[in-house]
C-alpha positions, 0 to 999 in steps of 0.5 A: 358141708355146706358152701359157705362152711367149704369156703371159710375152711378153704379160705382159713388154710390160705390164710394159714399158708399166707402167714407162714410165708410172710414169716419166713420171708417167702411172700412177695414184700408189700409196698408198706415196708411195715409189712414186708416179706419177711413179716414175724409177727403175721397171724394166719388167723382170718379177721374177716370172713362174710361170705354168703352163699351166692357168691361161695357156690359160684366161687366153688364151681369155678374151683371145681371145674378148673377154671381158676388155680389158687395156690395154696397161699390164696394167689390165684389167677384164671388158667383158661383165660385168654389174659389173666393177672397174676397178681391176685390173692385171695387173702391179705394182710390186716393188722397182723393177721389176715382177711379174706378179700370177698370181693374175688368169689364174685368175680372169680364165680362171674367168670365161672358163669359165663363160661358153664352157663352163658356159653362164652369160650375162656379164650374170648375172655380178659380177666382182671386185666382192665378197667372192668373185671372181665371183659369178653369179645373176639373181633371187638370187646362186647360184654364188660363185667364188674362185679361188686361184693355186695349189692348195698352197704356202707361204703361207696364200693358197691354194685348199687353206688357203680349203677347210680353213679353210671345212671347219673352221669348218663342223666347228667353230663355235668355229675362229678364221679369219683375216680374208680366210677369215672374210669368205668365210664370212660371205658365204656365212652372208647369201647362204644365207640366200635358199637353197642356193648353189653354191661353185666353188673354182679354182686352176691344175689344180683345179675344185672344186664344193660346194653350201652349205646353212645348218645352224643359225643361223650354221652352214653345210654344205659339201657335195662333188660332182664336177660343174662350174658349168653354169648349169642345174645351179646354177639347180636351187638355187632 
């Protein structure tokens, strides 16, 4: 069975639990009372599903090597982080059936890499906690992660729309972002504060690195280089 097959059959038992929870009230009430707890009408069928093989192999690794615990309704939170959200669900409402949220095999599978691949030890990581989706560090926070469910598409959430947007502003203080990017930004402005950070950028099929800089008061530089995360090289920032 391949990855991507692995994955959609994971993802459509979740699915299945998920709905069956909403119909006997056992789920948490949405904050749409149209689709509160207790939720007849919910379909465990998956609407969407376009996982790609990038993303579902690192999703499985972290699965695998007990990095994360997914029940079985699709929550799920990382078990070996130092701080980790609970609030978090693989699969969710659409209509009246449900969609697998792609975008967490990502994240789920950068954490997995930092950790099997980059050297960082879980208790040194932050998951799903701020304004980036992990963030790494022990006397001061040094790597921040986002990560994006694809690279480029239609819409404004993606790691292309986040790099040209943080790059713009970079160019030119006086460019407008929007609420999500400005965030990012502003992060990146306090943590920069104690010293350079390292920004890891992940999509399915992209790993891209940039150490951060403050240039001016509220300014920032971005500069690119083609190496991954290890936790030595990101520590060398101070």
């Amino acid at each position: 069975m391949s990855d991507v097959d692995r994955v959609g059959e994971l993802t459509s038992q979740y699915a299945d639990a998920f709905a069956e929870a909403c119909r006997s009230g056992r789920a948490k009430p949405a904050r749409d009372t149209k689709t509160a707890a207790n939720d007849a009408g919910r379909e465990g069928q998956l609407v969407r599903v376009d996982a790609q093989p990038d993303e579902c192999a690192a999703f499985l690794r972290a699965l695998d090597q007990g990095l994360v615990h997914v029940k079985p309704t699709g929550r799920f939170w990382a078990t070996t982080a130092r701080r980790t959200s609970r609030n978090l669900h693989l699969v969710g409402r659409s209509g009246t059936a449900t969609a697998l949220h792609t975008e967490y095999l990502i994240h789920i599978g950068a954490y997995a890499e930092l950790i099997l691949d980059h050297g960082w030890a879980p208790a040194s990581l932050d998951f799903e906690c701020g304004a980036f989706d992990v963030e790494g560090g022990d006397h001061r926070l040094l790597l921040l992660v986002e990560a994006k469910a694809r690279v480029d598409g239609p819409t404004s959430d993606t790691l292309k729309a986040l790099r040209n947007a943080l790059l713009s502003r970079a160019r030119d203080p006086s460019v407008v972002l929007s609420v999500n990017h400005r965030n990012k930004w502003d992060r990146l402005v306090v943590l920069t504060k104690g010293g350079p950070v390292w920004l890891w950028l992940v999509a399915d099929d992209a790993r891209w690195s940039y150490v951060v800089r403050r240039h001016g008061d509220d300014g920032l530089e971005f500069i690119a280089n083609d190496q991954a995360p290890h936790r030595d090289r990101v520590l060398e920032l101070g």
